[in-house]
C-alpha positions as MATLAB code, in Angstrom:
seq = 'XXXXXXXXXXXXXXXXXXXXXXXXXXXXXXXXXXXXXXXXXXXXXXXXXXXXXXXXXXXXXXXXXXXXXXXXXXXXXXXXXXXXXXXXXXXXXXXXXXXXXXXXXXXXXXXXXXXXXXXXXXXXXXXXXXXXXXXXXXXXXXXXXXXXXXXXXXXXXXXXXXXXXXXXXXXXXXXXXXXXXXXXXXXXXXXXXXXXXXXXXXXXXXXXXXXXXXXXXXXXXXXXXXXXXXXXXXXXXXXXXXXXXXXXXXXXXXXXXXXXXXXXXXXXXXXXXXXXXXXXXXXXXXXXXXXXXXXXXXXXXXXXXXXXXXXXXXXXXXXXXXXXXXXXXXXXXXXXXXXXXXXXXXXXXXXXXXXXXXXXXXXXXXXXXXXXXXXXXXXXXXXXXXXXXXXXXXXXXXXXXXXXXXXXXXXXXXXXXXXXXXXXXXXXXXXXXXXXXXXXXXXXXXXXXXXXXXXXXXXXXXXXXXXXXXXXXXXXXXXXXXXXXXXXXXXXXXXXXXXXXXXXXXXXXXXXXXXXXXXXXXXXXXXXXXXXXXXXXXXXXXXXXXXXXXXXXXXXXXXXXXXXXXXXXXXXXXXXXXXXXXXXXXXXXXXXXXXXXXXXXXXXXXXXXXXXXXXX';
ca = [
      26.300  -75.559   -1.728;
      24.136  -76.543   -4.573;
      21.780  -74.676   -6.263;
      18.190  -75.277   -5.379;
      18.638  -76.975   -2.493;
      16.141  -76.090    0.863;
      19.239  -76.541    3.726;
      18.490  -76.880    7.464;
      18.154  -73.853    9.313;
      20.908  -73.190   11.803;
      19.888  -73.231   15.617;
      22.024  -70.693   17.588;
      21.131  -72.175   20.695;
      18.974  -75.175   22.099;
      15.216  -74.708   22.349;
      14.757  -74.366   26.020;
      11.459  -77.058   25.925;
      10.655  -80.502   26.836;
       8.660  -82.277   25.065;
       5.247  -84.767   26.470;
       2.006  -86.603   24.703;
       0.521  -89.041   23.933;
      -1.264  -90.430   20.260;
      -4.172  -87.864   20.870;
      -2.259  -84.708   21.719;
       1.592  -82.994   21.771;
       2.904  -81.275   24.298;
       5.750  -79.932   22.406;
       7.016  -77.614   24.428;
       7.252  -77.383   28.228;
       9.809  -74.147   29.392;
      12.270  -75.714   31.164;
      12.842  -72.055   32.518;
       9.623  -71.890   34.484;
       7.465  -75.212   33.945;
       5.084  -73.180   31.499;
       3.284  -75.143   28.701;
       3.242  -73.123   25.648;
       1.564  -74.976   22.961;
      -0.793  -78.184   22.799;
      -1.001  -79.668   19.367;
      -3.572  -82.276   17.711;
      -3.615  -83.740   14.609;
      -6.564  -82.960   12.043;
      -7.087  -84.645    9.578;
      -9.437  -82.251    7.417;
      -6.790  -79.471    7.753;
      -3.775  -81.539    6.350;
      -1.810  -80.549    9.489;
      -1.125  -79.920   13.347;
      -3.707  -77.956   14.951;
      -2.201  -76.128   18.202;
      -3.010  -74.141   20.537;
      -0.545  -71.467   21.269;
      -0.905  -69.633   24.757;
       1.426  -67.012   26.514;
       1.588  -69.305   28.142;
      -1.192  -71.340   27.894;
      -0.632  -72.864   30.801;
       1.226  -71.233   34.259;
       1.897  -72.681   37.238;
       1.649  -69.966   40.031;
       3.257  -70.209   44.396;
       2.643  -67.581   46.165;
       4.304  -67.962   49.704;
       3.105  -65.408   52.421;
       1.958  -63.233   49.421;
       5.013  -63.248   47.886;
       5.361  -64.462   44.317;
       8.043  -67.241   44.456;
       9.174  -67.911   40.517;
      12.296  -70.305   41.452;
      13.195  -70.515   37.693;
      16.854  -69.923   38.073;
      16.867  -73.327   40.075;
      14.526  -75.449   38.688;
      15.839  -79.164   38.190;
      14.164  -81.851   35.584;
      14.060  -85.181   35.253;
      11.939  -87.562   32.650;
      10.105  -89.708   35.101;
       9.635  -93.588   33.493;
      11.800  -92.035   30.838;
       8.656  -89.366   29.312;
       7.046  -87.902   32.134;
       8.774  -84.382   32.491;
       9.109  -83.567   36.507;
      10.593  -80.512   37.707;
      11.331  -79.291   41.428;
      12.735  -76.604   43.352;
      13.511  -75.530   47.016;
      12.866  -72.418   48.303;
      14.222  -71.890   52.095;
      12.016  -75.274   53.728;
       9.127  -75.135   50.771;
       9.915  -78.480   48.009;
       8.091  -77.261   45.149;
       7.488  -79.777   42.315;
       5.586  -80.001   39.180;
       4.564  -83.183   36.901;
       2.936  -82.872   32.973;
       2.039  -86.186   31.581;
      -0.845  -87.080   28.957;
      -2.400  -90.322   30.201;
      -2.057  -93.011   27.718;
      -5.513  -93.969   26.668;
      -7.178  -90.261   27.265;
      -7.472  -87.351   25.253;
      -6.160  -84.654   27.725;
      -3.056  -84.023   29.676;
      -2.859  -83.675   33.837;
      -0.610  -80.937   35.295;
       0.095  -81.362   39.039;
       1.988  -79.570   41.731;
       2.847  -80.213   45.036;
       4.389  -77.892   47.750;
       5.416  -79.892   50.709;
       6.607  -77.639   53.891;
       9.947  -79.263   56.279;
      10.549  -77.760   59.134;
       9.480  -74.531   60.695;
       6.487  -72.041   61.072;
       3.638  -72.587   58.845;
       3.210  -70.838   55.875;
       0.767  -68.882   53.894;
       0.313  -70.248   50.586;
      -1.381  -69.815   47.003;
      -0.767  -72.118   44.476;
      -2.602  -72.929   41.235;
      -2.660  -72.485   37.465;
      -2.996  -69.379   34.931;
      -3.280  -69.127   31.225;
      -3.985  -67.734   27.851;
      -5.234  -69.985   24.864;
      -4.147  -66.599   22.427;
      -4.102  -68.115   18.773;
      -4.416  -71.424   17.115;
      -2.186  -72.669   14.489;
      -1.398  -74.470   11.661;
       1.594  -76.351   12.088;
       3.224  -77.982    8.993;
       6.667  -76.494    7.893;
       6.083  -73.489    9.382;
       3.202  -72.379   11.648;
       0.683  -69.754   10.399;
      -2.440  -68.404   12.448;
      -5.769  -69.543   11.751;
      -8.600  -67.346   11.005;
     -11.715  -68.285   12.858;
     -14.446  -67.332   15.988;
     -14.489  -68.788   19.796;
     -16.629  -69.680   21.918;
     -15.624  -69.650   25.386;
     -17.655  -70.508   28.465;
     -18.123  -71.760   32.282;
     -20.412  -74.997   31.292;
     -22.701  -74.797   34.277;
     -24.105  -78.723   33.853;
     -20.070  -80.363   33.862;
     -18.410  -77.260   35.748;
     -15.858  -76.881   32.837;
     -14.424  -74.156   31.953;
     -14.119  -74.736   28.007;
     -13.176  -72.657   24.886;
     -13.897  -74.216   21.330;
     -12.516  -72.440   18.473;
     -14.367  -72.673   15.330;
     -12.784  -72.345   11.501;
     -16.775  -71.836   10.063;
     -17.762  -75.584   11.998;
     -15.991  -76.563   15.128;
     -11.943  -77.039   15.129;
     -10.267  -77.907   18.435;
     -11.514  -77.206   21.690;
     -10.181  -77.616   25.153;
     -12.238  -78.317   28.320;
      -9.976  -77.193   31.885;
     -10.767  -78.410   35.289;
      -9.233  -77.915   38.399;
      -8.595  -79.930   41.852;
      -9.250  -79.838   44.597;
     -12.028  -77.279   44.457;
     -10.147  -74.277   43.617;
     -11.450  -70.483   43.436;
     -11.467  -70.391   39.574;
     -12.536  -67.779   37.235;
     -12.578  -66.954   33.218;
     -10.924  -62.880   32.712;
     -11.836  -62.824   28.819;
     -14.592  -64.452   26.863;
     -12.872  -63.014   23.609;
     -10.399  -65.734   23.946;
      -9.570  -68.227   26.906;
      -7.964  -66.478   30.062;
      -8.250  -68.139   33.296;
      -6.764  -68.161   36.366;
      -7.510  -71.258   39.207;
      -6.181  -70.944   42.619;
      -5.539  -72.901   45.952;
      -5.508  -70.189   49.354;
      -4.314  -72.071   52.661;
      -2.041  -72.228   55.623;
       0.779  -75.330   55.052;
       2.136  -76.314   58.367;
       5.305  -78.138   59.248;
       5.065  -82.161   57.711;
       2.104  -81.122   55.526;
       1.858  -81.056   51.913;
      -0.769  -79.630   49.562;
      -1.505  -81.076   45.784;
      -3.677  -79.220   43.289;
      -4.478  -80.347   39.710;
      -5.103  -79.233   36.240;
      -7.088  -81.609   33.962;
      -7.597  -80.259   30.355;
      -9.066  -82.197   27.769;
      -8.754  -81.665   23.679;
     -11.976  -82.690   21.658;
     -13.096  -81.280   18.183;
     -16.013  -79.116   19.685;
     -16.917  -77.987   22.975;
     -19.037  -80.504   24.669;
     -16.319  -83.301   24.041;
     -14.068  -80.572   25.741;
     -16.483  -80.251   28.519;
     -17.279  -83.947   29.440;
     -13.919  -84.436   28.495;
     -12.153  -82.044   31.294;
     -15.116  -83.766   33.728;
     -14.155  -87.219   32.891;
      -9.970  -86.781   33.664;
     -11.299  -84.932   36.804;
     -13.261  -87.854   37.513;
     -10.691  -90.267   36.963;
      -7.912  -88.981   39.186;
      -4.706  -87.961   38.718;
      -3.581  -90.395   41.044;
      -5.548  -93.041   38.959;
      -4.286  -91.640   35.555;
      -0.598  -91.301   36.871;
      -0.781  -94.837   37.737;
      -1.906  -96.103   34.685;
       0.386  -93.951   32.777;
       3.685  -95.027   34.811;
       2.400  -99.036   34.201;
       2.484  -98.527   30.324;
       5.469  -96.779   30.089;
       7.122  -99.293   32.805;
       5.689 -102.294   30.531;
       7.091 -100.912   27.257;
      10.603  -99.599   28.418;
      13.816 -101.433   28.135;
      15.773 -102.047   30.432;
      19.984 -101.707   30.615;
      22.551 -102.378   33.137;
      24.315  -99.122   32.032;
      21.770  -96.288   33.294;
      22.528  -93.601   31.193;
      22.130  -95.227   27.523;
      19.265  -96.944   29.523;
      18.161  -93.352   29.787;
      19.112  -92.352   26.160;
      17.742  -95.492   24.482;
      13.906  -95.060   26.786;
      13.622  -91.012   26.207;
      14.314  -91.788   22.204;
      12.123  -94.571   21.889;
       8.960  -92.628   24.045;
       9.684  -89.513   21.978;
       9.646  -91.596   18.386;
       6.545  -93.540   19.395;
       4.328  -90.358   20.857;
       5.906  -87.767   18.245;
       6.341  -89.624   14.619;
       2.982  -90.892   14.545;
      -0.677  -90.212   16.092;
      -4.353  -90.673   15.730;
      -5.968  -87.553   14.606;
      -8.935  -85.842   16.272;
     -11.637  -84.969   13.746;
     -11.319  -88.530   12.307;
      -9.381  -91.168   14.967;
      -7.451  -92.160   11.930;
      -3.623  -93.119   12.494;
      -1.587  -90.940   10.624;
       2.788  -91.050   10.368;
       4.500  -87.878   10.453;
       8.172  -86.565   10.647;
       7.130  -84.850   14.054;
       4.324  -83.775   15.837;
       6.560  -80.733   17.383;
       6.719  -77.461   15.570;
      10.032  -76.798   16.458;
      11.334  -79.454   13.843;
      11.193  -77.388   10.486;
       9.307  -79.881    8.214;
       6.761  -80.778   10.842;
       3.108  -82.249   10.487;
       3.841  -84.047    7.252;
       4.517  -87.246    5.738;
       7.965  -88.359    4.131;
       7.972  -92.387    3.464;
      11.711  -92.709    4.676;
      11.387  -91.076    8.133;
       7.982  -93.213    8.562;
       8.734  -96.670    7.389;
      13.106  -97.129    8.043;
      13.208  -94.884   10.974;
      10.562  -94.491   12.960;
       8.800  -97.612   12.314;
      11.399  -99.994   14.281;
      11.038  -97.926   16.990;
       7.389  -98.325   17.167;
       7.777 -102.026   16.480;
      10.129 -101.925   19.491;
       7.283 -100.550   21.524;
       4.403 -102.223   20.170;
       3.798 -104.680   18.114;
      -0.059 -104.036   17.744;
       0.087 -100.428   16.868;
       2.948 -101.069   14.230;
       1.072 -103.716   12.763;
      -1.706 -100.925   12.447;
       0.474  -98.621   10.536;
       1.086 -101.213    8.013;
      -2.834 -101.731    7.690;
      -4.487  -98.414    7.502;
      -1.300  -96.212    7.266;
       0.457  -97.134    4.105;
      -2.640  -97.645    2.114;
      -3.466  -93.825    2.963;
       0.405  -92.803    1.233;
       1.256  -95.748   -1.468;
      -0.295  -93.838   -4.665;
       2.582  -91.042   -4.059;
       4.672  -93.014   -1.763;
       7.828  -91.695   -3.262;
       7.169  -88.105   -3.607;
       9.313  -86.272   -1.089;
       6.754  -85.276    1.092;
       2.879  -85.487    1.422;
       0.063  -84.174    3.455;
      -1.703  -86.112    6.374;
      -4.354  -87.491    3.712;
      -1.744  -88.609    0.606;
      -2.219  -85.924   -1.550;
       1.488  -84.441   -2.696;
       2.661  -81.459   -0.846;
       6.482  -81.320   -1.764;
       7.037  -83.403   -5.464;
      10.052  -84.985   -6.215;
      10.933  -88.918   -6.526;
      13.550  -89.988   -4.304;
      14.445  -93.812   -4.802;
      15.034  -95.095   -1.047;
      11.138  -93.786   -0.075;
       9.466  -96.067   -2.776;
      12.329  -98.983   -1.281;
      11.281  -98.352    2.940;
       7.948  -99.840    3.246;
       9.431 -103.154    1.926;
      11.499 -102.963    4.109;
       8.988 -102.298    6.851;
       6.830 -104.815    6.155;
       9.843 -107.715    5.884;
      11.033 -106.274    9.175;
       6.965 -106.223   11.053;
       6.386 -110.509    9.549;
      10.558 -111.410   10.815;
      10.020 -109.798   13.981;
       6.322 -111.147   15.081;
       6.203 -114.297   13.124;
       2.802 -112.838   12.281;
       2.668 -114.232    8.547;
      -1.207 -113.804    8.589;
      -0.842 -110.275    7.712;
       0.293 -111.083    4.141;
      -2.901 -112.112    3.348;
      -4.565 -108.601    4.158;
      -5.477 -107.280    0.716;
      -3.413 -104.067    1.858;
      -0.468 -105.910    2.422;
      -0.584 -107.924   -0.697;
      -1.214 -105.682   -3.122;
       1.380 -102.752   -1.556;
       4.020 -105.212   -2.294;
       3.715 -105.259   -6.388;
       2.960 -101.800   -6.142;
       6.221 -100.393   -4.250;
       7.693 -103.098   -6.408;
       6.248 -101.445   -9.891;
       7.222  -98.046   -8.411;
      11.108  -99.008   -7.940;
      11.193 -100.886  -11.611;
      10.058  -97.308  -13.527;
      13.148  -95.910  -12.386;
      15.451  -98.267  -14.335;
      18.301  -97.126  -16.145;
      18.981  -99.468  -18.913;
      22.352  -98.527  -19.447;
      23.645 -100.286  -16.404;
      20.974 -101.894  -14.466;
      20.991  -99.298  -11.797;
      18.309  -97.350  -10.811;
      17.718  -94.001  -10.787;
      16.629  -90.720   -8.305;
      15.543  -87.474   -8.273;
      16.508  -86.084   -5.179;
      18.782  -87.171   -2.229;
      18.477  -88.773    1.148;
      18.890  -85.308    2.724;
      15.857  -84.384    0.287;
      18.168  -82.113   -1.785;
      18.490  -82.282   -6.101;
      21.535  -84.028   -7.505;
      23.217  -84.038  -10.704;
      24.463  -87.906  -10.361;
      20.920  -89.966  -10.216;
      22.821  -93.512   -9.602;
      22.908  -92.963   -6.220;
      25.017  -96.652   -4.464;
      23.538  -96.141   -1.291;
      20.088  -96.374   -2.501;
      20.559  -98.800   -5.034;
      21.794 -100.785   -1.921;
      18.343 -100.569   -0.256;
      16.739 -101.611   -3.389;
      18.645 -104.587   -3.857;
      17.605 -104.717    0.283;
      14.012 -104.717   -0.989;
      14.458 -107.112   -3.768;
      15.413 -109.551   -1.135;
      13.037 -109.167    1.373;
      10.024 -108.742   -1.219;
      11.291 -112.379   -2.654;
      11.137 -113.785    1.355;
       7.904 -112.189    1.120;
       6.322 -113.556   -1.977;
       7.431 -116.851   -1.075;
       5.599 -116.614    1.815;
       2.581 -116.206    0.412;
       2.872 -118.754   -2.158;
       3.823 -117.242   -4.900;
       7.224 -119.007   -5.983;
       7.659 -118.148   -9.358;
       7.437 -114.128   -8.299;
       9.570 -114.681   -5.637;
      12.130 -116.243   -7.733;
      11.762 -113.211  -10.241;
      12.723 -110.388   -7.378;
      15.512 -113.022   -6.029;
      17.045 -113.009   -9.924;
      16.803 -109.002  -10.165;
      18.361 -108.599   -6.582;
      21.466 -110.780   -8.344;
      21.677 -108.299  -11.456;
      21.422 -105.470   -9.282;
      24.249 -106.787   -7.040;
      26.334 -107.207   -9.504;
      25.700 -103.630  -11.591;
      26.092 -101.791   -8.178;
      30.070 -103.786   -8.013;
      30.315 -103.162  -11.467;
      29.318  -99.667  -11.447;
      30.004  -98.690   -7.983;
      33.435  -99.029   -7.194;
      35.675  -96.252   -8.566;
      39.606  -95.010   -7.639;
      39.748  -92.594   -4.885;
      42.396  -90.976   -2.767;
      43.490  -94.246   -0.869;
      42.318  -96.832   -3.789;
      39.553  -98.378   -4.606;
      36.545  -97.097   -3.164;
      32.317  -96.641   -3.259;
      31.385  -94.047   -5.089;
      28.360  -92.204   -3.769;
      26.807  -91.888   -6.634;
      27.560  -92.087  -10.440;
      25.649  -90.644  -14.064;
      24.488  -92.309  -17.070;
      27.600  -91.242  -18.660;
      29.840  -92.466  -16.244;
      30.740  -89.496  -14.263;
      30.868  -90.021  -10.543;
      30.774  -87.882   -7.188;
      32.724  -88.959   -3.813;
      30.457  -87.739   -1.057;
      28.475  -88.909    2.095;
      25.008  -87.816    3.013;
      24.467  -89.583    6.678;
      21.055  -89.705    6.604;
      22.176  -91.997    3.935;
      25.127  -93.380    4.174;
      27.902  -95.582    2.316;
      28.749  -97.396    5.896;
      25.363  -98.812    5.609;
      26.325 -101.175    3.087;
      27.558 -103.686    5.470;
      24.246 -104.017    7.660;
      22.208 -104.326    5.097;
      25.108 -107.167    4.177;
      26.092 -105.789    1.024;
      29.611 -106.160    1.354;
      32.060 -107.215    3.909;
      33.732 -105.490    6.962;
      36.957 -106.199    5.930;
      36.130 -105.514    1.721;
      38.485 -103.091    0.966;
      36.841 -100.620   -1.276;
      34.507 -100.440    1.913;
      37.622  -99.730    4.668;
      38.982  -96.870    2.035;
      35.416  -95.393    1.722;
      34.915  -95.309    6.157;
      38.780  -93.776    5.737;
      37.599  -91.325    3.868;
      34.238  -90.432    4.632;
      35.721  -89.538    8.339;
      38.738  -88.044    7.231;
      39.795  -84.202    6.659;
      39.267  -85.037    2.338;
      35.810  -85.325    2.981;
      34.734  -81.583    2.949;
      31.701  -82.298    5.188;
      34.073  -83.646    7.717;
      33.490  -81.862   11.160;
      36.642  -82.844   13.882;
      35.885  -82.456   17.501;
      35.278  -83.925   20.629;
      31.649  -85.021   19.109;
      33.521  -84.915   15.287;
      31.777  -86.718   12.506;
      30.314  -86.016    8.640;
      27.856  -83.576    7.888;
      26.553  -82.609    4.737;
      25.944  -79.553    2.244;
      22.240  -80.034    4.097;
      23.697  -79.807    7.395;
      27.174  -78.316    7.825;
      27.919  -79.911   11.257;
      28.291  -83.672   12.163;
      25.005  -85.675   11.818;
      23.344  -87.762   14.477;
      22.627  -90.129   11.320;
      26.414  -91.091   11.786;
      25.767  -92.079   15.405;
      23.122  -94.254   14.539;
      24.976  -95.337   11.525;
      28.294  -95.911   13.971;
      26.179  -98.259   16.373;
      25.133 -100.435   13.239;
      28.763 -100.539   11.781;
      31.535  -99.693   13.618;
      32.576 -101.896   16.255;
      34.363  -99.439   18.533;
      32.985  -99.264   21.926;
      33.821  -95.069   21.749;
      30.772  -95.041   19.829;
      28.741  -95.872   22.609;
      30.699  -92.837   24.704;
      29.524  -90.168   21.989;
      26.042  -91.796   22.147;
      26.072  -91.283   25.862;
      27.564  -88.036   26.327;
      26.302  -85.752   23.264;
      23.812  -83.764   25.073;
      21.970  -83.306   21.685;
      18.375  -81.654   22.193;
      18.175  -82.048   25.772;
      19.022  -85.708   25.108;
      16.618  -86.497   22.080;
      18.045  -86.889   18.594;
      18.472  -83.909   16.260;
      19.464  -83.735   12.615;
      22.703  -82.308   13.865;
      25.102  -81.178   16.369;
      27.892  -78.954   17.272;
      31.257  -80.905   16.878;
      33.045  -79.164   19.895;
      29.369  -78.958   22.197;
      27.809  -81.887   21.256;
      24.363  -79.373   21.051;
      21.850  -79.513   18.570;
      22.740  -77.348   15.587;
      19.566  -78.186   13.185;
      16.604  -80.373   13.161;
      15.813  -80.215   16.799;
      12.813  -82.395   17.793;
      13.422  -84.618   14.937;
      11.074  -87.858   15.919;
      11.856  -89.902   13.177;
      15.618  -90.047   13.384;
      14.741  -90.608   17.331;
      13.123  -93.830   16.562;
      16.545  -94.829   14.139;
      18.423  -93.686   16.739;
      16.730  -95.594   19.938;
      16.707  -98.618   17.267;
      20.292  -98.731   15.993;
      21.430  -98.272   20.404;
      19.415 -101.497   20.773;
      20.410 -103.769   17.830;
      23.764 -103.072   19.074;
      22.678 -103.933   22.661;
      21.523 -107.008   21.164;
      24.405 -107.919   19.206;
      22.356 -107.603   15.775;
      24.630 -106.471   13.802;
      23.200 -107.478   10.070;
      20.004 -106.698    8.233;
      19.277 -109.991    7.506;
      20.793 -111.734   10.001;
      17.892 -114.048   10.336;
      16.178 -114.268    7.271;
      16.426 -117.857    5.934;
];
């Protein structure tokens, strides 16, 4: 391992959670155990972070059956209705029990219902409902740490909330709960939120019984009040609905059912999880993930945002990518290549790395080729991010040989060789499209200039790149001023990338030795298995990266096997799995490479096999 470097931490077993939301509010992490909701996270804007509120749990769903508490946790079964909305059901002896968490698409709240439906039989004495405890709130970004601040918590006698704001000197986050039908409801603490709503009645044979939890998120109380009224109002059958349409509308739909599965939950969790409007300001903001259970949550890294999550969310819609472009990347382009920055821009982890100056390009090429909308090139934001990224990538010249140069890694990590191919790839990527670009709006003679310094980069990255290795002639991963040179592979960045982004052939055969080898026992990160595949010094276990990578690549239908089978983080892309388990080793919850993943399954679907396929 290398010195200085922050590796992944190592997960010794899967996070037993599922994850819901929608842009207003997370729902990171629903206990597939019991059905429990532990946290609910916003983003805020003025704290540089996710706000959540942590309960224990913060949400309980509670059967009692002829006075007897019936958990059913051992036997709980789960299913992602419309591909997001988490379901879970049990039996126990003629009593279906089932249980639904979704966040309605255009609301800022979540609705938690549960039915109990009795067969066959003698009626039954039942008591069903909801409990909780709203315990701490948090700042999530990294790592979570408690905030310091006061409550208020209250039974709002004009909206018949219950509601709890909690208050860092002015107003933070609050959350307004009601409950349906009219259930016997009650508040235990007013030193922090404890409630407890229940449901009494006899369930006969043929009947079923449905009570609901509407709980709304606002920045102070009396948006949490009117806000808990409002979803009440609404009705979950109304806001189920509604929520089912959208997701219906936006999914994609495959012939084989499982990567129809795998492609849906990936895109949903990309879309509601790498990106959101925060709720002090409404302002759309791109993050790695909204879930705290990915360790460098609640921040902004240009790469994760703009080559692989913003695809996805082009994928899913085209209004809210085209968005991003307009009031996201002005928000990040001063420090667009720093490693990582806070909600607002500002710098939060320094460091340059090359292919996060080189991504928005990219993202903007891809928005204009895939919408045919050419009008956004003439929003001021648009045209002047373009010189800008472009100014940005020419600082880092080397003069020596025409590549350019680095700081730290793909996988975020210091290196000693700053000529990094890979990345000197997606600049000459970025060349291209910024020339397609420029010519677009007019300006020939610019156009013409990034077109010649794509050429001179080509040919220093063949001139420079190619090196003997243990089969022949292969890439180098990356090289030094001096000429020194490292074989390697990072997957989040990867040398069998070079032949989407149409660098070099298939069949070129510095580019066969380099797969031979990057998959082969004299690569060191090389992890065999039934899921084998590279790792890295960052991640010691086969990267999901490679997946992705493999569906873009490798024309081998047993890619599409390991893309159905690995059972990853309960299906959802992770930084990395287990080579014999297929299980998430590190970076579970990773939303970003969900959206590259989700992506990469359907350009293969599709047949698009090439970058630039269709740029003229």
């Amino acid at each position: 391992m290398q010195p200085l470097m922050t590796p992944a931490p190592v997960l010794k077993e899967p996070p037993p959670f599922l994850p819901t939301g929608n842009l207003w509010l997370s729902i990171p992490m629903i206990d597939r155990r019991d059905g429990s909701v532990h946290r609910i996270g916003v983003l805020h804007e003025h704290l540089n972070g996710l706000v959540e509120a942590e309960g224990d749990p913060l949400i309980r769903p509670v059967l009692f059956v002829d006075h007897q508490l019936v958990t059913g946790a051992r036997s709980l079964s789960w299913n992602r209705e419309e591909f997001w909305i988490p379901v879970w059901k049990f039996r126990e002896e003629n009593l279906e029990v089932e249980g639904r968490i979704w966040a309605p698409i255009t609301e800022r709240g979540l609705v938690y219902q549960l039915r109990v439906s009795l067969d066959q039989g003698t009626a039954r004495t039942i008591t069903i409902g909801f409990e909780g405890r709203w315990i701490q709130t948090l700042l999530s970004r990294f790592a979570s740490r408690p905030l310091q601040g006061s409550w208020l918590i209250e039974r709002d006698s004009w909206t018949g909330s219950m509601v709890a704001e909690f208050r860092v000197g002015s107003p933070c986050v609050a959350l307004g709960l009601q409950l349906d039908p009219f259930l016997h409801s009650e508040l235990l603490s007013y030193d922090f939120l404890c409630y407890r709503g229940m449901l009494h009645r006899e369930l006969r044979p043929g009947e079923t019984v449905s009570v609901a939890l509407y709980l709304a998120v606002a920045p102070d109380a009396d948006g949490g009040r009117t806000g808990a009224l409002h979803l009440r109002r609404r009705g979950a059958d109304a806001l189920l609905k509604e929520t089912r349409r959208w997701l219906g509308v936006h999914a994609y739909r495959l012939e084989d059912p499982a990567l129809m599965a795998r492609l849906n939950e990936n895109l949903f969790f990309a879309y509601f999880f790498s990106q959101g409007d925060c709720l002090d300001t409404g302002a759309p903001v791109m993050v790695t993930s909204r879930s705290p259970l990915y360790y460098v949550s609640g921040a902004f890294w240009s790469r994760d945002a703009f080559l692989w999550s913003f695809p996805a969310i082009l994928l899913v819609d085209h209004e809210r990518a085209r968005l991003l472009l307009q009031r996201a990347l002005p928000r990040y382009l001063s420090h667009i290549a720093d490693h990582a920055l806070y909600l607002n821009g500002v710098p939060l982890y320094p460091g340059f790395e090359l292919d996060q100056a080189a991504a928005p390009l990219l993202a903007i090429w891809r928005y204009i080729h895939e919408t045919g909308d050419e009008r956004m090139l003439r929003d001021p934001v648009i045209a002047e991010a373009i010189p800008a990224l472009l100014w940005k990538i020419e600082e880092q010249r080397d003069p020596a040989t025409g590549l350019y140069q680095t700081f730290l890694l793909p996988t975020d990590d210091p290196t000693e060789y700053p000529l990094v191919i890979y990345d000197n790839v997606l600049v000459w990527a970025a060349f291209r499209v910024s020339g397609d670009l420029l010519r677009r709006m007019g300006k020939e003679s610019e156009a013409m200039r990034w077109e010649s310094e794509a050429d001179k980069l080509a040919e220093a990255i063949r001139r420079h790149g190619i090196v003997e290795g243990p089969e022949g002639p292969m890439w180098a991963w990356a090289r030094d001023p001096s000429g020194r040179f490292e074989l390697r592979e990072e997957p989040p960045g990867s040398l069998r990338l070079l032949t989407y982004y149409g660098f070099c052939d298939p069949e070129d055969p510095a580019y066969r030795n380099t797969v031979r080898w990057l998959s082969s026992p004299a690569n060191p990160y090389f992890f065999p298995g039934p899921f084998s595949g590279p790792g890295s010094s960052h991640f010691p276990f086969p990267g999901v990266f490679d997946l992705a990578n493999r569906l873009l690549t490798d024309p081998d239908p047993a890619v599409l096997d390991l893309v159905r089978e690995a059972p990853m983080d309960h299906g959802l892309a992770c930084e990395s799995i287990d080579p014999h388990t297929g299980v998430v080793r590190t970076g579970a919850a990773m939303a970003s490479l969900a959206g590259f993943l989700a992506w990469a399954l359907w350009a293969r679907i599709r047949g698009h096999h090439r970058f630039f396929e269709h740029l003229k």
